[in-house]
C-alpha positions as CSV (number, residue, x, y, z in Angstrom):
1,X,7.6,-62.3,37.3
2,X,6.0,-59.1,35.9
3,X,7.2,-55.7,37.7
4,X,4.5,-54.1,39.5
5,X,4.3,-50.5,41.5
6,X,3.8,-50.3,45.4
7,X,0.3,-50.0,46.1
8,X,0.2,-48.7,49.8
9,X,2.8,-45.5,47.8
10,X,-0.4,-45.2,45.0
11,X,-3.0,-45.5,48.0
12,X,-0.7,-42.6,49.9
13,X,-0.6,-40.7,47.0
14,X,-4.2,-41.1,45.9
15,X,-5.8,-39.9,49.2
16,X,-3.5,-37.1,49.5
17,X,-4.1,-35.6,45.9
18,X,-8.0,-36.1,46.7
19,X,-8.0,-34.4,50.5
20,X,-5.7,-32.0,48.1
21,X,-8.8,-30.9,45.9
22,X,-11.0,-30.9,48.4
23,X,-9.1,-28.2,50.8
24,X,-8.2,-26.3,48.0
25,X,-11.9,-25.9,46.9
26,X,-12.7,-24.3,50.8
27,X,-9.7,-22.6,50.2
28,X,-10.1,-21.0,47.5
29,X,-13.5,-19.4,47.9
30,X,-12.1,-15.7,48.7
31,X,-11.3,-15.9,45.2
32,X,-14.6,-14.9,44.5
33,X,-14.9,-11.3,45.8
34,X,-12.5,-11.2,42.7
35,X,-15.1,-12.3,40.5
36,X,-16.5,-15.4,39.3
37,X,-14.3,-15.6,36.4
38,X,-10.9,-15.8,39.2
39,X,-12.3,-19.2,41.1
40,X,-13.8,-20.8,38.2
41,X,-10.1,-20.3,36.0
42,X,-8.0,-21.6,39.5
43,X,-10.4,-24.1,39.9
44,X,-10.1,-25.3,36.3
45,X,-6.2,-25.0,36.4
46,X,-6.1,-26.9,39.4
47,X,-8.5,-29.8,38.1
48,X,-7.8,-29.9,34.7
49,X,-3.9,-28.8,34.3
50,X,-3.0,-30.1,37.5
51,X,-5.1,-33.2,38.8
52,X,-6.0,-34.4,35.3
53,X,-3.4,-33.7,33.6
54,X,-0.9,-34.5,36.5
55,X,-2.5,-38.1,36.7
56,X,-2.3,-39.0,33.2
57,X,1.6,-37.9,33.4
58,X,1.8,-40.0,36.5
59,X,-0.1,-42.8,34.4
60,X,2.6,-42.5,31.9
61,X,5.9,-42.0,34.0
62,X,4.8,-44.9,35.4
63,X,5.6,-46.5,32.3
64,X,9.0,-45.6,31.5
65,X,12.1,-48.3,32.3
66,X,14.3,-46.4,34.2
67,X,17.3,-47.0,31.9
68,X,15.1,-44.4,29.8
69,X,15.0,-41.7,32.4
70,X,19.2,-42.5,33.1
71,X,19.8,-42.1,29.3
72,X,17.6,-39.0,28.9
73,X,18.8,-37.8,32.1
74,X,20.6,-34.4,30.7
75,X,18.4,-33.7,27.4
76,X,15.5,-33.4,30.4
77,X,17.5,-31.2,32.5
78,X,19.2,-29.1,29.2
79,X,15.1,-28.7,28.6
80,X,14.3,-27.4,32.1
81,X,17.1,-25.0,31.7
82,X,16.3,-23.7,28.5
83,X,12.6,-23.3,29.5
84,X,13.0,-22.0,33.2
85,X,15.9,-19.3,30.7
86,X,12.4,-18.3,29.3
87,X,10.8,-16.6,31.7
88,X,12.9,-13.3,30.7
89,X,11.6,-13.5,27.2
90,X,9.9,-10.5,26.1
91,X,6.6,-11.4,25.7
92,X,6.7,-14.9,26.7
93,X,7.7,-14.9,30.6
94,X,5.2,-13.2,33.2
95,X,6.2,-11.3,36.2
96,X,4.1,-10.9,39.2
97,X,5.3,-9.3,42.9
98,X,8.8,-8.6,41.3
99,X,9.1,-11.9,40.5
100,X,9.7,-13.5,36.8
101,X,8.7,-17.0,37.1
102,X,5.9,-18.0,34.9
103,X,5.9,-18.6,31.1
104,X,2.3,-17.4,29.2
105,X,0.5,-20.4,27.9
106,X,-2.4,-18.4,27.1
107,X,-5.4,-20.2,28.8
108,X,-2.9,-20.5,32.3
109,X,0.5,-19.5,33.5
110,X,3.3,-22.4,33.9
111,X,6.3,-22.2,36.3
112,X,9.2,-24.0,34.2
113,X,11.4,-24.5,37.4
114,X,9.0,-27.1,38.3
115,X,10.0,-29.3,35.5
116,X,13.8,-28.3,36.1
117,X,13.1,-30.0,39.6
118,X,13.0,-33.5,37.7
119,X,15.4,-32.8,35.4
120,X,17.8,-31.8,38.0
121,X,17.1,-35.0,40.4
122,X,17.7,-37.1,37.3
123,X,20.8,-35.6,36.1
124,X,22.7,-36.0,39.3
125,X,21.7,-39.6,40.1
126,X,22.7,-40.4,37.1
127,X,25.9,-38.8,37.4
128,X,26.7,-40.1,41.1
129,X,25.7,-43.7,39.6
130,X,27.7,-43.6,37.0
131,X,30.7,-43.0,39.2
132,X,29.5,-45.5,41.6
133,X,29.7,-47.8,39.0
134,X,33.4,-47.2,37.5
135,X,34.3,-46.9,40.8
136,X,35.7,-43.4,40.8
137,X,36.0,-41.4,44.3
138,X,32.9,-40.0,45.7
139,X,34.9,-36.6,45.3
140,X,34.6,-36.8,41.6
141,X,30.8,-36.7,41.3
142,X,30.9,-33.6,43.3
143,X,32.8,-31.7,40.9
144,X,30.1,-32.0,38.6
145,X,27.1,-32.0,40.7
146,X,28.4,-28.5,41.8
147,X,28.5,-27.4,38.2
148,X,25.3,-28.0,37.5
149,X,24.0,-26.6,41.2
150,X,25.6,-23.3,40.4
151,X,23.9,-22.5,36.8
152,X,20.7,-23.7,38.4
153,X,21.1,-21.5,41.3
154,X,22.2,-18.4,39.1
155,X,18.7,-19.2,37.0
156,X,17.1,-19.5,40.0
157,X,18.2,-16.3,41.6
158,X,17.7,-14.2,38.9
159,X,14.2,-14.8,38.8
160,X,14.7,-14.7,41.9
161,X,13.3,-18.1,43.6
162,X,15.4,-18.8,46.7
163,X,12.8,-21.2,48.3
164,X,12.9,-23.5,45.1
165,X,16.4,-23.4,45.2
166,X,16.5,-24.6,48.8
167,X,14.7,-27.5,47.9
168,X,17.0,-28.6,45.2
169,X,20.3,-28.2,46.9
170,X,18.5,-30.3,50.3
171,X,17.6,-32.6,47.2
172,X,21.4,-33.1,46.1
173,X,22.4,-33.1,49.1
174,X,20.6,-36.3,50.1
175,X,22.1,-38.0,47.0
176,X,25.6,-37.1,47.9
177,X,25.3,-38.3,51.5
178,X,23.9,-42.0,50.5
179,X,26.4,-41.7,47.3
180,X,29.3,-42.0,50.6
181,X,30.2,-38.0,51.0
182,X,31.5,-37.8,54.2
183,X,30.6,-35.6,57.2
184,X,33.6,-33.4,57.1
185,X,32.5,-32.7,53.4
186,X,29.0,-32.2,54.7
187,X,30.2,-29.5,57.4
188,X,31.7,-27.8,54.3
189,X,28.6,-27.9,52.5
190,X,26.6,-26.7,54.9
191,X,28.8,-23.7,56.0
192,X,29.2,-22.8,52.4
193,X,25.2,-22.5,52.3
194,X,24.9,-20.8,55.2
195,X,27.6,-17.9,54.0
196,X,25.7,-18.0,50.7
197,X,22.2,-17.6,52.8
198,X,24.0,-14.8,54.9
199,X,25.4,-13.4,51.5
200,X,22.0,-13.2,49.9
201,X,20.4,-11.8,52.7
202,X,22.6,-8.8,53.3
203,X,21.6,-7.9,49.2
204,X,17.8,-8.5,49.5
205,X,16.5,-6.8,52.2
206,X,12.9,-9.4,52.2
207,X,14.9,-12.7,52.6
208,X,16.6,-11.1,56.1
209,X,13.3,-9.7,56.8
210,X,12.1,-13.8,57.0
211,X,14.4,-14.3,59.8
212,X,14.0,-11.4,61.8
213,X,9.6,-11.4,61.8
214,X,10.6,-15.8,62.6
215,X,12.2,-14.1,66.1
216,X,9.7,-11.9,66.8
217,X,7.0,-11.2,64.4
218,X,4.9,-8.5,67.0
219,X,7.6,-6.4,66.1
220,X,6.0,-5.6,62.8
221,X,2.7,-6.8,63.4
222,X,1.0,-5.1,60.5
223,X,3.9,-5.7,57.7
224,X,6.3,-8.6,57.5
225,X,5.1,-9.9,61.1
226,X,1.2,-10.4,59.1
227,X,2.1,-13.3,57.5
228,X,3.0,-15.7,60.5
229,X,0.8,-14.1,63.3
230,X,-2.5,-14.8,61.1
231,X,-1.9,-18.1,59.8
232,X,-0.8,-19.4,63.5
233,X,-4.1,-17.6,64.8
234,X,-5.8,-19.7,62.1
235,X,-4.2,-22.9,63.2
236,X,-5.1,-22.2,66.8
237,X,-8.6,-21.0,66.1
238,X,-9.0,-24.5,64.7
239,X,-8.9,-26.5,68.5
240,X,-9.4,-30.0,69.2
241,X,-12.0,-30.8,66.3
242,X,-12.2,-27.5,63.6
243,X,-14.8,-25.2,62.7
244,X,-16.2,-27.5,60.2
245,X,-15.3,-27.7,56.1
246,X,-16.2,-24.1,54.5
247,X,-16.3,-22.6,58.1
248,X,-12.5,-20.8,58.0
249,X,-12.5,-17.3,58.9
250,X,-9.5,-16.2,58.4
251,X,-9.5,-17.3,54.6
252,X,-11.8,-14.4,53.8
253,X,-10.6,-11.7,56.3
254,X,-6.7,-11.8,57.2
255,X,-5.3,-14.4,55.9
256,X,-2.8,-14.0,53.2
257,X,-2.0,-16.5,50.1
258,X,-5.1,-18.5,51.7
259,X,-4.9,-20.9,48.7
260,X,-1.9,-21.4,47.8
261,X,1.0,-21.0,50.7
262,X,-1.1,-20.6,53.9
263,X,-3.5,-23.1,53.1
264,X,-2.4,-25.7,56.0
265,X,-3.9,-22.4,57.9
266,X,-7.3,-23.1,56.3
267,X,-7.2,-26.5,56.7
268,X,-6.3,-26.7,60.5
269,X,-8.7,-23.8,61.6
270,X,-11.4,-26.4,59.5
271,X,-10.3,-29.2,60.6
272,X,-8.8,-28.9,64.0
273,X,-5.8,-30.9,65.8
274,X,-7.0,-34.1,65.2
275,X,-7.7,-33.2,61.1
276,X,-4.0,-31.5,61.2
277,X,-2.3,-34.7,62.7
278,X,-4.4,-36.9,59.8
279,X,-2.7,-34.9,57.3
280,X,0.6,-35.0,59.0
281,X,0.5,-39.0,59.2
282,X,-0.7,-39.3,55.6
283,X,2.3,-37.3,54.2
284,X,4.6,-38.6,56.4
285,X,3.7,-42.1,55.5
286,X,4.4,-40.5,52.0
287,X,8.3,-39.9,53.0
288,X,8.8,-43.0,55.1
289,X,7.1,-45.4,51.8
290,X,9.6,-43.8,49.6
291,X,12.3,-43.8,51.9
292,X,11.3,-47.7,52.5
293,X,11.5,-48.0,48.4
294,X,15.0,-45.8,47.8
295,X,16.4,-48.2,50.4
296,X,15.7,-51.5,48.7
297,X,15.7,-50.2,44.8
298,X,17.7,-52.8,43.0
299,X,19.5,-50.4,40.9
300,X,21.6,-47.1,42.2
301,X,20.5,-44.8,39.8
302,X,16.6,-45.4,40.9
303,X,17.9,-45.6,44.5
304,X,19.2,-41.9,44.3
305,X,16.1,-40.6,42.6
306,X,13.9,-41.6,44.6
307,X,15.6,-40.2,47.9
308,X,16.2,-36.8,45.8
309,X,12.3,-37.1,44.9
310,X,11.1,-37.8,48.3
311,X,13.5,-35.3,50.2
312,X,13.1,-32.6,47.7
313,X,9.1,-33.0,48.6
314,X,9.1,-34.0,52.1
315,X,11.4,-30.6,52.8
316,X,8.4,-28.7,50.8
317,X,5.7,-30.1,53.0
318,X,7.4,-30.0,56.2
319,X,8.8,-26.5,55.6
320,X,5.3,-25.5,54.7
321,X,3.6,-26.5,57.7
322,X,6.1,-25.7,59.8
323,X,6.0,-22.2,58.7
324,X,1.9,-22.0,59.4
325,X,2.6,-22.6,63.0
326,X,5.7,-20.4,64.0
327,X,8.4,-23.1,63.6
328,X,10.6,-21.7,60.9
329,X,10.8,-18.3,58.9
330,X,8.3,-17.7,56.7
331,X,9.0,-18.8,53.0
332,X,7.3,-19.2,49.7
333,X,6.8,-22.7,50.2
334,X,3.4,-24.3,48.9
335,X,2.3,-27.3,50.1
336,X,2.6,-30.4,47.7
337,X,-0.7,-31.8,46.4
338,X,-2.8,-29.2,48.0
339,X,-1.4,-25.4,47.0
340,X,-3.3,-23.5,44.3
341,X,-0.7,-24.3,41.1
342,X,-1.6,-26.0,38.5
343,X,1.5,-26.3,37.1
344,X,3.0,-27.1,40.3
345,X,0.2,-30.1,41.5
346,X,1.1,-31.5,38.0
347,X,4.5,-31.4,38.3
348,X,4.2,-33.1,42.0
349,X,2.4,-36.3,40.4
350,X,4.9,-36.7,37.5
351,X,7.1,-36.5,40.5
352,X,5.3,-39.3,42.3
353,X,5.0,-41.6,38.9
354,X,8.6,-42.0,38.6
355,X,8.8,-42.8,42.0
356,X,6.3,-45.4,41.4
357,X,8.7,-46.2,38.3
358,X,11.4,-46.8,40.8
359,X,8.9,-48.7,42.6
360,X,9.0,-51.2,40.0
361,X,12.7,-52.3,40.6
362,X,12.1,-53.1,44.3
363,X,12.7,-57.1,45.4
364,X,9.9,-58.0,47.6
């Protein structure tokens, strides 16, 4: 019997990356008191790089056996490294808000630790399924799952790009738990993030800054405060049923990053409660299908990459939203298949085709 993908995943999938576009294109209007020239190269970035171009990877990831992805697994991740390395590069990386992250394509900007995401997810499923499989001690895949978490996290920092970070380590961590890592390890985990969190934010002055506005943002209404009180007035301003598609008015006078990290904002002052809990159910259903799939993949190394894909981008969007309505601190957090980001929406749907990959090696 010939493999095939799960439809109700592509159908998921499908309507979100299309509601995606369509939000973004309300979204990103404000764009053009910049000048035509801004919306038309974000909207082409977005279509072409990201929902074209993302698609046709998806089309091909699809594609791939598995065994090819296990194989591969470190080249992929050696190649995320090396390019995410770029972006201090004279003349090659770009820096924007004190922040080196991009790599200069020419015609658009491209944020390498995207593709590091995959490369990392692959790399340590393949290395807990490989010690699965000669039955070594769940303690032994730690070893080098922690290896490869700190030089990631050093590149990371540098840059620096704590939210990213975040995701990958809740990522692992989801592969070590259904890999058998036990809850006293977890504690240990946990507390040894929380000391690093704690660490970081006694250095950089911002990241504690996300924590104190989260307690009480009037305190700073006008600075680090702005952030959270405007996008939860734009959520609110949204009621039962919306302003209507176009209408937000916070987009174009106080809302900050309206495209790209406060554009749940947008879309629930447009939208309304009843639009905000559609969107909610459709990503959700995107989680719980690919939790369903990582639970019944037939092979362990597709079984751990799919929970690492689908926790790595169910912490994105729930962190995101939560964040637009006053539930956790502030972060840089876009929301998957709908941010402004080329690179990043493209990245999201090869994401999503080798889950569909996995897909493939579920018994039905």
């Amino acid at each position: 019997m010939r493999a095939s993908i799960d439809r109700t995943l592509v159908a998921l999938i499908a309507v979100i990356a299309t509601l995606g576009v369509i939000v973004f294109f309300s979204a990103a209007l404000p764009l053009l008191v910049e000048g035509p020239r801004a919306f038309t190269s974000a909207l082409i970035s977005q279509l072409g790089l990201g929902l074209v171009g993302g698609s046709v990877a998806a089309y091909m990831l699809v594609r791939v056996p598995l065994s090819v992805y296990r194989t591969y697994a470190p080249h992929i991740f050696v190649a995320g490294i090396v390019l995410t390395a770029l972006v201090f590069a004279p003349y090659i990386g770009v820096s924007a808000n004190g922040a080196s992250r991009w790599i200069d394509l020419g015609f658009t900007t491209f944020q390498p630790s995207e593709f590091l995401k995959i490369g990392y997810i692959l790399l340590v499923a393949a290395i807990l399924a490989r010690g699965k499989e000669l039955g070594a001690d769940y303690r032994r895949g730690v070893i080098p799952v922690a290896a490869v978490s700190i030089l990631v996290a050093v590149l990371l920092l540098l840059q620096p790009d704590t939210d990213t970070l975040v995701l990958m380590l809740a990522a692992s961590g989801a592969m070590l738990f259904a890999s058998g890592l036990s809850y006293r390890d977890i504690g240990i985990g946990i507390a040894i993030v929380v000391l690093g969190v704690a660490i970081l934010a006694s250095q950089r002055p911002y990241l504690l800054d996300r924590f104190t506005t989260y307690w009480n943002p009037s305190n700073d209404p006008q600075g680090a405060g702005y952030h959270v009180i405007q996008s939860t007035l734009a959520v609110g301003a949204g009621e039962a049923f919306g302003r209507g598609y176009g209408l937000s008015v916070q987009k174009f006078t106080h809302l900050p990053e309206a495209s790209s990290d406060a554009i749940f904002a947008v879309y629930a002052e447009e939208f309304g409660f009843i639009g905000s809990i559609l969107l909610v159910a459709l990503m959700s259903g995107f989680i719980l299908r690919g939790l369903w799939l990582a639970a019944r993949a037939q092979e362990l190394f597709g079984a751990l990459t799919a929970l690492g894909i689908v926790t790595l981008l169910g912490s994105q969007m729930l962190l995101n939203i939560a964040a637009m309505i006053g539930l956790v601190p502030v972060g840089g957090f876009p929301l998957p298949f709908v941010s402004q980001g080329g690179s990043a929406l493209f990245m999201t749907l090869a994401l999503s085709g080798i889950l569909l990959a996995v897909s493939k090696t579920v018994r039905r």
